[in-house]
Structure formats: structure tokens, C-alpha cells
N, C-alpha and C positions, 0 to 999 in steps of 0.2 A: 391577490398576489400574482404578479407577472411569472409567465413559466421559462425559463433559458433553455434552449436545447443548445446543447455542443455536439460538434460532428463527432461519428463513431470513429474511435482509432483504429487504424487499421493495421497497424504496425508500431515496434518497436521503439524508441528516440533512436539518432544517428549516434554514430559515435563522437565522443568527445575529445578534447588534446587531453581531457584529464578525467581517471576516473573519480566516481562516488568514494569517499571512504568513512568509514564508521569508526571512533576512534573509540577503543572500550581505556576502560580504567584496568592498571597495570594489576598482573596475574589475577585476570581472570578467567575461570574455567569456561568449559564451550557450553555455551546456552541450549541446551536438549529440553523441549518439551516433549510430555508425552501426547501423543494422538488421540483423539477423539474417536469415541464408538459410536458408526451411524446405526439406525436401523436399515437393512436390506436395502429397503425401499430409496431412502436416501442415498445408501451407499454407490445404488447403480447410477443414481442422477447426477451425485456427486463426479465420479469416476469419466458420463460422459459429458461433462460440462468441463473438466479439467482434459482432455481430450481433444474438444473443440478448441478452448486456449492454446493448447500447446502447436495443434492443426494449421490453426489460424499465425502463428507465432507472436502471441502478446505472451505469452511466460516460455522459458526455454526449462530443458533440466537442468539443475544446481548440483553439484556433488559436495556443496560446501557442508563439514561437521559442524555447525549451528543450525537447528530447525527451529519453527516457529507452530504457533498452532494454525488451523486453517477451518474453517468453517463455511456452510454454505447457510445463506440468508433468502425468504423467501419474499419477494418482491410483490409491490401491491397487483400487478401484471399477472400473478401467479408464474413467473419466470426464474429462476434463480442467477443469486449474484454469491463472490467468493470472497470472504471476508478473511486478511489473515490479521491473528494480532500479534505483534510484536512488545508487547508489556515485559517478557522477560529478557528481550535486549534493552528495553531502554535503559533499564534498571542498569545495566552494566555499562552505559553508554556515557561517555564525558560530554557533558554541554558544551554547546558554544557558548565563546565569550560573547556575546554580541547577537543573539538572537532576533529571528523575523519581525519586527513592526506590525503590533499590530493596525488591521485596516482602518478600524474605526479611528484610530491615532492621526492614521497619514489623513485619513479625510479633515479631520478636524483642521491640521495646515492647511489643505486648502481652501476654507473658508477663505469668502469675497475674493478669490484668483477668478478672473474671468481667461488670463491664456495661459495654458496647460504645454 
């Protein structure tokens, strides 16, 4: 199996003419999860691993009242990586009409295209 590497990002996207928006389904309440209890040991890894992020500027602070859970993942490198999940926005999240394609789909059209 071939391995991709992509370059480390070093920073945040530019700014857009338009923001991201999340469109939730009408009155509804603000999505609070509650936090996870590390032990010590992770807590301090945790703490300086989201530190380094904020350092580095790939996450800023949020003040926004919806939180999410956050987890840290420990990586075959023995490095950690920060997992959040947002399961209890999606739940309140209106779909698009018109959803990403998926890849295996679009390939399938290009069967026997030789110019792309």
C-alpha cells in the first residue's frame, strides 16, 4: 500500500469573502457537552499538546456557548493527536440539500476519459 505524506500545516486558511456557517434546526438549545476526566498523567500531555496548538496558531480561543467533546488519541509514533467529536452538533445540524459526491462515484465517470 503506497504511503502520501502531505506537508505540515503551518497555519491557519486565509480569510474568506464568506464565512463557514452551520445551520442548526429551529429552537434549538446550545449543544454543552460535558468533559472528559483524564488521568493526571494524560491531563498534563493533554494541556501541553493544546498549548503547542494554540502556540503554533493552528486552534485560536472560542468563547462561543456550544462545546464539543475533545479527546487526545495516542498515535502508532507514541505521539499524540487531538480528536474532537462533534456527534452532538450534528444531531442538531440541518443537512444539505445536495451533499459531497461521493469519490468512488466521480471516479466511476471517469472511466475510459483519457483528458481530465
Amino acid at each position: 500500500m503506497p504511503r502520501f505524506f502531505f506537508p505540515e500545516i503551518l497555519d491557519l486558511p486565509p480569510k474568506r469573502p464568506h464565512d463557514h456557517q452551520i445551520t442548526l434546526l429551529p429552537n434549538t438549545p446550545l449543544v454543552k457537552v460535558k468533559p472528559c476526566r483524564y488521568h493526571h498523567a494524560l491531563k498534563k500531555t493533554m494541556s501541553n499538546l493544546i498549548s503547542a496548538l494554540l502556540k503554533d496558531g493552528l486552534i485560536v480561543p472560542n468563547n462561543n456557548s456550544f462545546s464539543s467533546l475533545v479527546l487526545s488519541v495516542k498515535k502508532k509514533n507514541d505521539t499524540w493527536r487531538v480528536c474532537v467529536g462533534y456527534k452532538g452538533l450534528n444531531v442538531v445540524t440541518i443537512k444539505d440539500s445536495f451533499p459531497i459526491p461521493a469519490i468512488d462515484k466521480l471516479l466511476d465517470e471517469l472511466d475510459g476519459v483519457s483528458i481530465f
